[in-house]
C-alpha positions in Angstrom: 0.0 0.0 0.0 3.0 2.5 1.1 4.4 1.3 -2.6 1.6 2.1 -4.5 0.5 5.2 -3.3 4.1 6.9 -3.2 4.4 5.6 -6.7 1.0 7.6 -7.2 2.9 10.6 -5.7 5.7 10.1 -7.9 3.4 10.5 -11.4 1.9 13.5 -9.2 5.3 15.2 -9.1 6.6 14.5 -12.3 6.3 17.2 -15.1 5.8 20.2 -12.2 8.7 20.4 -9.6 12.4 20.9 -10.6 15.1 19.1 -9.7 17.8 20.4 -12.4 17.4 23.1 -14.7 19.8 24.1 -16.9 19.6 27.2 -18.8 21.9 28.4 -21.9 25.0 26.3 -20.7 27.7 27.0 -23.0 31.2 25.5 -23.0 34.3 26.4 -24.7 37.9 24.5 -24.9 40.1 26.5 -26.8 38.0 28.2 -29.2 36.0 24.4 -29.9 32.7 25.2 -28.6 31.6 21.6 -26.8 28.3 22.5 -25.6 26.5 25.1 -27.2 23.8 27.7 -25.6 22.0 24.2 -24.2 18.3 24.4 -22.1 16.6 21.5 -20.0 15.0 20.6 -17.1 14.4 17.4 -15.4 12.0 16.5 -13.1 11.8 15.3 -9.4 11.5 11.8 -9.5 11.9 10.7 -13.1 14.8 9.2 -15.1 16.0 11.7 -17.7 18.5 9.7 -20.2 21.1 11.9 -22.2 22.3 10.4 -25.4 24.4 11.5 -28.1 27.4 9.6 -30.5 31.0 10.4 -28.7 31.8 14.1 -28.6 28.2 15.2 -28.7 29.1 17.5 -25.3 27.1 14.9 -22.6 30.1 14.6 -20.3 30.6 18.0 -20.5 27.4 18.5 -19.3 27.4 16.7 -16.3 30.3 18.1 -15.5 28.8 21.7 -15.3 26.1 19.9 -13.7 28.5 18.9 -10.9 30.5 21.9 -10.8 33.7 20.4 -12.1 34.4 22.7 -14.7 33.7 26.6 -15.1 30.6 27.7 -17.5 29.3 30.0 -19.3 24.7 29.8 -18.4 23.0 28.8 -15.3 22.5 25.8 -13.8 20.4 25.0 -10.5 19.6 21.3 -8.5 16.7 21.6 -6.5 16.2 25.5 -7.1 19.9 26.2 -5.7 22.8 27.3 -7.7 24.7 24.2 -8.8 27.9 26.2 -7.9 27.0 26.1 -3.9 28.9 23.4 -2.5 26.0 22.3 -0.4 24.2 20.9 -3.4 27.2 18.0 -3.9 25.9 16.8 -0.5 22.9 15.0 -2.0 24.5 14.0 -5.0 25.1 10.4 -5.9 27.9 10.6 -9.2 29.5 7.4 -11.3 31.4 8.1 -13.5 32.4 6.7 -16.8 35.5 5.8 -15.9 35.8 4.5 -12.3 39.0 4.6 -10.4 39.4 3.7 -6.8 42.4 3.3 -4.1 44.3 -0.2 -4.8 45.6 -1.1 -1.9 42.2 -0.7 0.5 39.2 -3.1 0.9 36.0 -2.5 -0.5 34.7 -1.7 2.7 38.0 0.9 3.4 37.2 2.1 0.3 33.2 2.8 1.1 34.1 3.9 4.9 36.7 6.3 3.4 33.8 8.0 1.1 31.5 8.2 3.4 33.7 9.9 5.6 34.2 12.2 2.7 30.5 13.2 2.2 29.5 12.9 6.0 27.1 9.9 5.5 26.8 6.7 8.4 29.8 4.7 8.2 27.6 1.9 10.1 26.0 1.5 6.3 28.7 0.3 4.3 28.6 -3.1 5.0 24.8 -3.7 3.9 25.5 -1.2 0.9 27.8 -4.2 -0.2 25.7 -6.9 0.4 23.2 -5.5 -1.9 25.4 -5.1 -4.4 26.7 -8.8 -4.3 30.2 -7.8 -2.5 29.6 -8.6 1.3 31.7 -11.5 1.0 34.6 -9.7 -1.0 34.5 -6.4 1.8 37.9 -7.3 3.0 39.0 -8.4 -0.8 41.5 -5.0 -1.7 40.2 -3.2 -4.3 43.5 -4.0 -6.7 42.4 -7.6 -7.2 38.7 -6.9 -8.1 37.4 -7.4 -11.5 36.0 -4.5 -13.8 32.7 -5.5 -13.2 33.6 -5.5 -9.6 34.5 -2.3 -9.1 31.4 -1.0 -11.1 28.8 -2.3 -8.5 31.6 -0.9 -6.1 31.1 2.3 -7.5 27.3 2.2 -7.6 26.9 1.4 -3.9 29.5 4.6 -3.4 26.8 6.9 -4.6 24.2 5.6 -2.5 25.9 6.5 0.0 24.6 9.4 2.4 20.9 8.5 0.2 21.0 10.9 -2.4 18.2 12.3 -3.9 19.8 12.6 -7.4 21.8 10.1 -9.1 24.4 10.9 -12.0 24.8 8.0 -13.6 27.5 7.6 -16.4 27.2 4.6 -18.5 26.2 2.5 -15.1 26.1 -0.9 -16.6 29.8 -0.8 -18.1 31.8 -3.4 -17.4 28.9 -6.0 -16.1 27.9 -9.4 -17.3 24.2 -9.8 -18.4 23.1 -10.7 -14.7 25.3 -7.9 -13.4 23.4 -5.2 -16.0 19.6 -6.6 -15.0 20.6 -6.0 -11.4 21.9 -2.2 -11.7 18.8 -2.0 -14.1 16.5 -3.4 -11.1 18.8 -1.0 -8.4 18.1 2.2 -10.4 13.9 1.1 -10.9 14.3 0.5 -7.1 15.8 4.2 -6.0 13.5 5.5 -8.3 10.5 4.5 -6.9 12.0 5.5 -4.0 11.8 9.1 -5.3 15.3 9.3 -6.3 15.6 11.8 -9.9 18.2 10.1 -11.9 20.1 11.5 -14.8 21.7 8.8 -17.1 23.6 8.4 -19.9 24.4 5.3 -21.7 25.5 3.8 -25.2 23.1 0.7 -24.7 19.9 2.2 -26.1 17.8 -0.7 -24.8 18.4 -0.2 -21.8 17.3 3.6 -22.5 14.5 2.6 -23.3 13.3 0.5 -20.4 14.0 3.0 -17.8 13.7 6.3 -18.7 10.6 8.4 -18.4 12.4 11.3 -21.2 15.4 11.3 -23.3 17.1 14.3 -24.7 19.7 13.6 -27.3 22.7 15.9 -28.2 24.8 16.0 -31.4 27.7 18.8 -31.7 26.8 20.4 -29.0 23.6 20.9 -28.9 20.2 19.5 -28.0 18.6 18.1 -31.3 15.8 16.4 -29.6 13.7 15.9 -26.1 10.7 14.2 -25.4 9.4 10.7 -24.4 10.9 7.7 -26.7 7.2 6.9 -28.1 6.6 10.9 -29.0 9.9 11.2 -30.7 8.9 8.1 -32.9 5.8 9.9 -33.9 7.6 13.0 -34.5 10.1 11.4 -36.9 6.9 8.9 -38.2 9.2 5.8 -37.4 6.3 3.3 -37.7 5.8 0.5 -36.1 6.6 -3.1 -37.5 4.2 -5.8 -37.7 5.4 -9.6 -37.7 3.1 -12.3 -39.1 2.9 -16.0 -39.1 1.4 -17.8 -41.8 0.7 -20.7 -43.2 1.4 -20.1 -46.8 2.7 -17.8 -48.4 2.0 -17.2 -52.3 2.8 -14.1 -54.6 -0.6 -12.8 -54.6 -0.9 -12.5 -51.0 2.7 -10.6 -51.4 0.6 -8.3 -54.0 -2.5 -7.5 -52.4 0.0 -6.5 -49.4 2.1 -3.9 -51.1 -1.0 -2.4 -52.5 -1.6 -1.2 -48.8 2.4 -1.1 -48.0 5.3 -0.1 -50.0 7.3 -2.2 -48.5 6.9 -6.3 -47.3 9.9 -8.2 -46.1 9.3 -11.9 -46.2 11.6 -14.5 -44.4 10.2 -18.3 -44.5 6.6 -18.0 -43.5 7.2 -14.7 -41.7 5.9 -11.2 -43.1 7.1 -8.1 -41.9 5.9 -5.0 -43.0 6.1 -1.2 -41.1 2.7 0.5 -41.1 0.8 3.0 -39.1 -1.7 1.6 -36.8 -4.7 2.4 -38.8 -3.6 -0.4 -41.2 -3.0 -2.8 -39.1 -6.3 -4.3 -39.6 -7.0 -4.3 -43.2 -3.7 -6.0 -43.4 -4.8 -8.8 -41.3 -7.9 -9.3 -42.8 -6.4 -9.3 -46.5 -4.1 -12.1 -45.3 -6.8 -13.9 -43.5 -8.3 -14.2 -47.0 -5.6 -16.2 -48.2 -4.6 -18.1 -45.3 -4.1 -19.1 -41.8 -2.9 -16.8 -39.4 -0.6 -18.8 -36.7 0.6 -15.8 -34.7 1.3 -12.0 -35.2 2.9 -9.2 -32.7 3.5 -5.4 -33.1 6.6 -4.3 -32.4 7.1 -0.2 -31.7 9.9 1.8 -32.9 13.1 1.3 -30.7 15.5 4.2 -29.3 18.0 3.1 -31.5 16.1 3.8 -34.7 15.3 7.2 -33.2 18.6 8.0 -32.2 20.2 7.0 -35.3 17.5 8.9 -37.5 18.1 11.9 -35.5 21.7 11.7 -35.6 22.2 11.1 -39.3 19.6 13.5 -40.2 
């Protein structure tokens, strides 16, 4: 019951309160302008994902976001200046490339951050246990694996219970078992009402969690919106797959007189088509033959991001 109705409270918040707002951030490195006069906001409690092929200006971004680096715009986390140093305080941040001490444990290592950000020490040891490293806490660091020292890193920004995460390709590094369990960790401290902001190469995995996407290319902000509006808004339709019995050329015909284009592969027809066709396609095949099974499948990010990119 507590579940359901904060998640209620959660779809309440989204789309009104703030948690980062960024307004005409501009970067320079030596004359090569890597962000460019950017705008967004994203929301308390959703996950906003920011894409973009390498040298688009996302890891700029986050830096400003973090206060690493100096900028030219505004920036503000929870309606206070990102530049205040308070604001780091409840600010969970992996980054891409994770580095940590050799030569201490993985609990040293934990104990040492959360000495750093002020957070209960007394935590550490069941922040590893849900990360699958309770049994490696007095392993040093040095002999872990990649993978390893990712969920190491993940249960570092828990620490202190943030109410944003930063997330910089999170599932790097990790088997397939390894990536469903981050995925399920991050679904987990949203519903919580944790805001995260991700970014990631693995578009699929985009696409399950986030509630918006923005995507950058040289700099700039080419598109922002929900992965099913963006598909509308480039008319990416979505594929149909159906299995039939037979298939004969005049089935094939009456098919492209409703679509331009039919891919055929055994007994299996594909074919992309707005929704609204959906049915007279079915029915044109059911006059031929027998249906065995059929599914819809709706545009993916990666189409969308590789339209947007390209175009």
């Amino acid at each position: 019951m507590i579940k359901s109705d904060l998640k209620n409270d959660l779809n309440t918040i989204k789309g009104y309160a703030t948690m980062i707002k960024v307004k005409n951030l501009r970067k320079e490195y030596d004359g090569i302008v890597a962000v460019n006069n950017i705008s967004f906001e994203v929301k308390k409690g959703e996950i906003f994902a920011l894409l973009g092929p390498n040298g688009a200006g996302k890891t700029t971004t986050i830096k400003a976001i973090l206060g690493l680096i100096n900028y030219d715009g505004e920036i503000h986390i929870d309606e206070k200046d990102a530049k205040n140093k308070d604001v780091k305080k409840f600010i969970g941040y992996l980054p891409e490339t994770v580095s940590f001490y050799d030569n201490l444990t993985a609990l040293q290592t934990l104990q040492f951050f959360a000495e750093l950000k002020g957070a209960d020490k007394h935590k550490c040891m069941k922040l590893l246990g849900e990360f699958g490293l309770k049994d490696s806490a007095n392993r040093k660091v040095g002999e872990f694996s990649k993978g390893m020292k990712q969920r190491l890193a993940l249960a570092q920004c828990l620490l202190g219970n943030p109410k944003l995460l930063i997330l910089d390709e999170p599932t790097s590094g990790l088997d397939a078992l390894g990536a469903y369990e981050i995925r399920n960790k991050i679904k987990e401290m949203n519903e919580k009402g944790v805001t995260i902001l991700l970014c990631s190469h693995i578009l699929s995995e985009v696409q399950e969690l986030a509630d918006r996407v923005a995507i950058m290319n040289k700099g700039e902000i080419i598109a922002m919106d929900t992965v099913k509006n963006l598909g509308k808004m480039l008319d990416i339709q979505p594929k149909l797959k159906i299995e039939v019995e037979k298939i004969t050329d005049s089935l094939i015909g009456k098919i492209k007189e409703i679509v331009k284009e039919v891919k055929v592969d055994g007994n299996l027809i594909e074919v992309s088509c707005s929704p609204d066709l959906k049915l007279q396609i079915i029915n044109e095949i059911e006059k031929e033959t027998k249906i065995i099974d059929f599914k819809t499948i709706e545009p993916t990010l990666e189409e969308i991001f590789i339209k947007m990119v390209r175009e």
